[in-house]
C-alpha positions as CSV (number, residue, x, y, z in Angstrom):
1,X,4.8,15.9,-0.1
2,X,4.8,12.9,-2.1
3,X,7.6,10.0,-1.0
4,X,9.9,9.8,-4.3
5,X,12.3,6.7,-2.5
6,X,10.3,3.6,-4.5
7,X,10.6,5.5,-7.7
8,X,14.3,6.1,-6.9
9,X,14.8,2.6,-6.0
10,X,13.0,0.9,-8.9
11,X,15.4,3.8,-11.1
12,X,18.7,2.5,-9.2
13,X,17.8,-1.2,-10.0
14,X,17.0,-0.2,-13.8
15,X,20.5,1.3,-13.8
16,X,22.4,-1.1,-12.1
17,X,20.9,-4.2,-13.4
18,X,21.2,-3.1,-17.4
19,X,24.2,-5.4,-17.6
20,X,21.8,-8.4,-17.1
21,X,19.7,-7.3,-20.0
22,X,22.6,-6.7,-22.4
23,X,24.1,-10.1,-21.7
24,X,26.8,-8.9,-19.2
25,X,29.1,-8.2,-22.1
26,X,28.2,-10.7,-24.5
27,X,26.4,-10.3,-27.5
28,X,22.7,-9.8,-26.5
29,X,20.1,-12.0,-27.8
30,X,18.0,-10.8,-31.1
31,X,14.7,-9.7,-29.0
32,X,17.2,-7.6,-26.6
33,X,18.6,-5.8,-29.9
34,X,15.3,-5.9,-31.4
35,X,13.5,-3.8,-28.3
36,X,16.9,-1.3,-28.3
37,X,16.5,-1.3,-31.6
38,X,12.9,0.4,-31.6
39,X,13.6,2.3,-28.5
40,X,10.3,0.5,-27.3
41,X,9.2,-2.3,-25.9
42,X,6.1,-4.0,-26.6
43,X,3.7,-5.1,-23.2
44,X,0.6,-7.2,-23.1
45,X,-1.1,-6.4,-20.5
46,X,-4.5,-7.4,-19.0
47,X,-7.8,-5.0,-20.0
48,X,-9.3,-6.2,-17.0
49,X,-8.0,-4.4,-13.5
50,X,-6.5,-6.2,-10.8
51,X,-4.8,-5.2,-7.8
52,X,-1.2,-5.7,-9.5
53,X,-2.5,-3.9,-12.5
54,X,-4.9,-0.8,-12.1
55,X,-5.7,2.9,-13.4
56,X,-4.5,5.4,-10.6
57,X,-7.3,7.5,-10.2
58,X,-5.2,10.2,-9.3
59,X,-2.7,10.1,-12.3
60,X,-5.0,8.7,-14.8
61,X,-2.0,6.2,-15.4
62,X,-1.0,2.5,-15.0
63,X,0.3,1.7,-11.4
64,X,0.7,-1.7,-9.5
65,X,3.2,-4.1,-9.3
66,X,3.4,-5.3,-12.9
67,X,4.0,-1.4,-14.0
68,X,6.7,-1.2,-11.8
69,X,8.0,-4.4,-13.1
70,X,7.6,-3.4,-16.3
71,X,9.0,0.3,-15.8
72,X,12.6,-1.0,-14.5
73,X,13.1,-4.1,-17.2
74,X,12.3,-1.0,-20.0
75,X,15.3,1.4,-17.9
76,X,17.3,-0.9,-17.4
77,X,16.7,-1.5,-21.7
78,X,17.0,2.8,-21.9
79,X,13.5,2.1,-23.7
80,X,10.0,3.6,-23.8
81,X,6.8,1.4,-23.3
82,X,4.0,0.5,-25.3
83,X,1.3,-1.2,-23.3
84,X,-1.1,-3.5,-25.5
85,X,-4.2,-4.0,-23.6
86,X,-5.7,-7.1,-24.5
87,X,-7.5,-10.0,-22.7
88,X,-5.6,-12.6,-21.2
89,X,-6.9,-15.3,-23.6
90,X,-4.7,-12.9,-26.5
91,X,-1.3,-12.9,-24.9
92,X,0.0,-16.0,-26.1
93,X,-1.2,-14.8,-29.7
94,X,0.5,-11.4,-29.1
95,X,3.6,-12.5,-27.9
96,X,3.9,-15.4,-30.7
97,X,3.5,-13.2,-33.8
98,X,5.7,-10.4,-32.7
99,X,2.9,-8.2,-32.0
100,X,4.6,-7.9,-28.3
101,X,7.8,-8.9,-26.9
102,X,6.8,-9.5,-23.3
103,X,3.1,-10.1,-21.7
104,X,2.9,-9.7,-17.8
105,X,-0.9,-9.9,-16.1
106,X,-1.6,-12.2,-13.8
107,X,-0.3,-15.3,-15.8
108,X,-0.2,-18.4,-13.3
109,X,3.2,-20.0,-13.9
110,X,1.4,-23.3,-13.8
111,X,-0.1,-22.0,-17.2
112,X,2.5,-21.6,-19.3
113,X,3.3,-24.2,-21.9
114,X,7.2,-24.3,-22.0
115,X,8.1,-25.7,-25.4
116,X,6.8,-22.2,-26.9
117,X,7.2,-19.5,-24.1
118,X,9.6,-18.5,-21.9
119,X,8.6,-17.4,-18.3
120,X,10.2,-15.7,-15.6
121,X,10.7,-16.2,-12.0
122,X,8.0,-15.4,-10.0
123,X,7.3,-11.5,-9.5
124,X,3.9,-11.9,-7.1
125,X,1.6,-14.5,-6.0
126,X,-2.4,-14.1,-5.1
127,X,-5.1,-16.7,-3.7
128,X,-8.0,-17.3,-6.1
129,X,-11.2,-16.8,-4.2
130,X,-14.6,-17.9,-3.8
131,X,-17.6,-15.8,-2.9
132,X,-20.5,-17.9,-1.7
133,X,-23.8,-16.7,0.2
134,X,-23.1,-16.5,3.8
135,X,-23.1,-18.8,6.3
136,X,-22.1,-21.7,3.9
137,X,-18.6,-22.9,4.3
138,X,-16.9,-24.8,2.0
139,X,-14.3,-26.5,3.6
140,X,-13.0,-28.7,0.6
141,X,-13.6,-28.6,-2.8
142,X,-15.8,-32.0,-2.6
143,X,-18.5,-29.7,-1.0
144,X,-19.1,-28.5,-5.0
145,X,-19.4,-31.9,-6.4
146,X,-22.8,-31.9,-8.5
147,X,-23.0,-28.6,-8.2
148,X,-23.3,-25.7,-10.6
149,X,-20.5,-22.6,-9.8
150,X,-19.4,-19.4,-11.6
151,X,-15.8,-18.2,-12.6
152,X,-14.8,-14.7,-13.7
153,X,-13.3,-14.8,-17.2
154,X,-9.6,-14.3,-16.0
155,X,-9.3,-16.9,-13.9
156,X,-6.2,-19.4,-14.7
157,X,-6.7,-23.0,-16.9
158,X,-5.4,-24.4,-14.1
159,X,-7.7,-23.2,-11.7
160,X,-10.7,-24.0,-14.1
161,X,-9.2,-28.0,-14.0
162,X,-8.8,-27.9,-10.2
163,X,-12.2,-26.4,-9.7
164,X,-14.3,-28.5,-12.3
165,X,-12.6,-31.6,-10.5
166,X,-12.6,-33.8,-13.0
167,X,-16.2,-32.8,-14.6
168,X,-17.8,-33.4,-11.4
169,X,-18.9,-29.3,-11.3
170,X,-20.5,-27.6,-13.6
171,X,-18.7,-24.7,-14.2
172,X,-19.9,-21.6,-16.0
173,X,-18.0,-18.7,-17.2
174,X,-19.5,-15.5,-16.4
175,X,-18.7,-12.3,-18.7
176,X,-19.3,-10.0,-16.2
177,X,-20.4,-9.9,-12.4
178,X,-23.6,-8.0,-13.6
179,X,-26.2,-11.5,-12.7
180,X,-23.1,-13.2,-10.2
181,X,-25.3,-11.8,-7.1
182,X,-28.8,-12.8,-8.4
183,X,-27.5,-16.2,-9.4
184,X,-25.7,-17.2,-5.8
185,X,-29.2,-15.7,-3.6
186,X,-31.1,-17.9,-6.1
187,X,-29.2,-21.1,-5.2
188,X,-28.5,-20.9,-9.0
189,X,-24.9,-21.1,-8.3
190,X,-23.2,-22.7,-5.0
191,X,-19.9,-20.0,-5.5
192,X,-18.3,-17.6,-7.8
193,X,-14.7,-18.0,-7.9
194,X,-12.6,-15.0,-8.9
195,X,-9.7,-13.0,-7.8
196,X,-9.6,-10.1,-5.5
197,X,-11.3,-7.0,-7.0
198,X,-14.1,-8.8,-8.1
199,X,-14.7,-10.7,-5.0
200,X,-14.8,-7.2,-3.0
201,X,-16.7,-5.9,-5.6
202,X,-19.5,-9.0,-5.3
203,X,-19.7,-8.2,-2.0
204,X,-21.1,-4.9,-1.9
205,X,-23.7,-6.8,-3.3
206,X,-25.6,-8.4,-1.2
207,X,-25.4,-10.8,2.1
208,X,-22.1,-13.0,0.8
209,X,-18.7,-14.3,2.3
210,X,-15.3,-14.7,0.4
211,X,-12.4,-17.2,1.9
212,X,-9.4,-18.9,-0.2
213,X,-11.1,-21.7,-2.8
214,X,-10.7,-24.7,-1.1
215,X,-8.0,-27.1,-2.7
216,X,-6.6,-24.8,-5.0
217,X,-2.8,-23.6,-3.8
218,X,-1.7,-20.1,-4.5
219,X,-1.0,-18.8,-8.0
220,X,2.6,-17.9,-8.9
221,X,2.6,-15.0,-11.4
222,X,5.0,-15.0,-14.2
223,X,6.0,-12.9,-17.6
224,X,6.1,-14.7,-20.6
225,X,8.3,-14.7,-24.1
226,X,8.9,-16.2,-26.6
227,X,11.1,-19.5,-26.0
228,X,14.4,-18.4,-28.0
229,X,14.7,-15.5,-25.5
230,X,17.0,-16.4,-23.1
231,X,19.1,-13.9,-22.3
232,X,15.8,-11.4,-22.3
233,X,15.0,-14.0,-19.7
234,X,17.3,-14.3,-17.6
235,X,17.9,-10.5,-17.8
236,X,14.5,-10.0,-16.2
237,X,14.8,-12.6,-13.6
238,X,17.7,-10.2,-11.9
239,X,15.4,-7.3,-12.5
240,X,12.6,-9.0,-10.6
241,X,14.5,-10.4,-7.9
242,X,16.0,-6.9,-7.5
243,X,12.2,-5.5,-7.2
244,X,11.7,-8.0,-4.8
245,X,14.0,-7.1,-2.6
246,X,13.8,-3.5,-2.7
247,X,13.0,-1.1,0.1
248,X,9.7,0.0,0.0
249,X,8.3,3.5,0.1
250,X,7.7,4.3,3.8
251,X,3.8,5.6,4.1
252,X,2.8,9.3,3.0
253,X,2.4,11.4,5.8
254,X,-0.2,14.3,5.3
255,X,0.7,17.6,6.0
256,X,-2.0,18.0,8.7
257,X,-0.5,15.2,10.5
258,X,3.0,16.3,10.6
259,X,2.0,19.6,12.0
260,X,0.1,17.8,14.5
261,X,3.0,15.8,15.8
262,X,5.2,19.0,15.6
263,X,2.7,20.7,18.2
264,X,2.5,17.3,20.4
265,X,6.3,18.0,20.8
């Protein structure tokens, strides 16, 4: 049988922390009446899977850590959601034309330019990576210098500054990971730097490594509004630090191995 505790956890926190959304009894800001208002709210959210943002292949559903972000900001709201898949590049777009009133995916807090959005606390934090062929090692990032190297497509601006250092990389954006092994066995590329699926993915590939990108600290993921809303804000900053601190689901146990550990008694 299925565990049901994180779902009643992340429910309990939706229900307790509603007063944070609503203002704690002062008049709520115009998105918060807005998003009641619909019954809805309105998520950009990355096309591209990651491993806080994925199709359960069970449930055919969105699961990961920003759905169950998501999922207690919209109870604590009593709302419904409406994802809006788009790529990364869109959210700010989205989010300023009123196409969506929040957008969560991997957004590096370093990214975010503060006189137009808002942005949370912290909800989860991830390493960019780099996959080169093995048995090179780059210790620093000076290793690159001169050198020609790939990037996924959703990796952060500020990651793309750090790595480029200063123009002294050439750094190519890559659409896909369909030519990423060809390229790095040819020498074409010295490393592909992307985030976690991908680099397991590249892997499978062919005879390659993966280790933190040197001199690049770890990204500190964020969701975004529009400036003006504060109290939507600072609504969701309870609501994640809630999450945060949440007990987790303790691993499913199969049925087989329960009845194994019944007959051991």
């Amino acid at each position: 049988m299925k565990s049901n505790v994180r779902k009643a956890v992340l429910i309990g926190i939706g229900v307790l922390s509603a007063a944070a959304l609503a203002g704690c009894g002062s008049k709520a800001d115009a998105k918060i009446a807005e998003i009641q208002g619909n019954g809805m709210i309105r998520v950009a959210v990355p096309e591209k899977e990651s491993i806080f943002f994925y199709i359960d292949p069970e449930t055919e559903q969105y699961a990961g850590a920003n759905t169950e972000v998501t999922e207690t900001i919209a109870s604590a709201l009593h709302v419904g959601i409406q994802y809006i898949p788009a790529d990364s590049d869109s959210f700010e777009n989205l989010v300023t034309s009123g196409s969506a009133d929040i957008a969560i995916g991997t957004i590096n807090r370093e990214d975010v330019d503060t006189s137009r959005f808002a942005a949370t606390v912290s909800y989860g934090n991830d390493f960019l990576y780099v996959v080169t062929n093995r048995g090179f090692y780059p210790g620093d990032d000076s290793v690159f210098e001169g050198q020609s190297v790939g990037v996924a497509p959703d990796v952060s601006a500020s990651a793309r500054s750090d790595i480029s250092s200063g123009d002294k990389v050439a750094v190519y954006e890559y659409d896909d990971l369909s030519n990423v092994a060809e390229d790095s066995e040819s020498g074409e590329i010295k490393g592909f730097f992307c985030y976690n699926l991908d680099a397991s993915e590249i892997l499978q590939l062919g005879d390659f490594q993966i280790q933190n990108a040197p001199g690049i600290e770890k990204e500190e993921y964020v969701i975004i509004t529009s400036a003006e809303n504060q109290k939507l804000v600072s609504g969701m900053n309870v609501l994640i630090q809630q999450y945060l601190t949440a007990p987790k689901a303790a691993p499913e146990e199969s049925e087989g191995e329960a009845e194994g550990e019944e007959a051991e008694e």
